[in-house]
C-alpha positions, 0 to 999 in steps of 0.5 A: 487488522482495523476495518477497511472497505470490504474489497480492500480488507480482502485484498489486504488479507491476501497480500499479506499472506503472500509477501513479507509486509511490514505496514500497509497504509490506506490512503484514498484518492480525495486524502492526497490530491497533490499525489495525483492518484489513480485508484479509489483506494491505494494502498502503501505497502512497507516492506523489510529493506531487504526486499526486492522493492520493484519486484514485490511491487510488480508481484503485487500488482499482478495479484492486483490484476488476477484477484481483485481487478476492477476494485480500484485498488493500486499498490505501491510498494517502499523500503521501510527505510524509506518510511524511517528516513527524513525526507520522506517520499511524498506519497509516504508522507500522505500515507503517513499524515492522512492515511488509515493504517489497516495491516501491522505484521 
């Protein structure tokens, strides 16, 4: 794992431990000014297709609000089909072009 902001590498530590993550990219509020972002840090977790996308991503969250609230983190959660295909989702693509990758299972 690369250096994050110390609540972030926390956070990061604790998802990936409790969810099947493939990547999780950074991606700072200032990075994706047409994302329109609400957290400092954002986090955008990639998991296996297989995965209940809605689900984890509401899994996520709570851990979010439990452990690391007030951190200004926010997560967002997509099918790694969603990081292979052309077109990309917007905020994939931030993620992607202007991102920090801090998890690689």
């Amino acid at each position: 794992m690369q250096t994050a902001p110390h609540p972030v590498e926390e956070c990061v530590s604790a998802l990936a431990t409790a969810f099947p993550i493939e990547d999780i990219w950074l991606l700072e509020r200032d990075a994706a000014n047409e994302c329109a972002l609400d957290g400092e840090h954002n986090l955008i977790i990639v998991v296996p297709g297989s995965q209940n996308v809605a689900h984890t991503e509401a899994a996520v969250r709570e851990v979010l609000r439990h452990q690391f609230k007030n951190s200004g983190i926010e997560a967002y959660v997509f099918p790694l089909s969603a990081v292979e295909r052309i077109p990309r989702p917007l905020l994939v693509k931030m993620a992607l072009t202007s991102g920090e990758r801090i998890y690689c299972r």
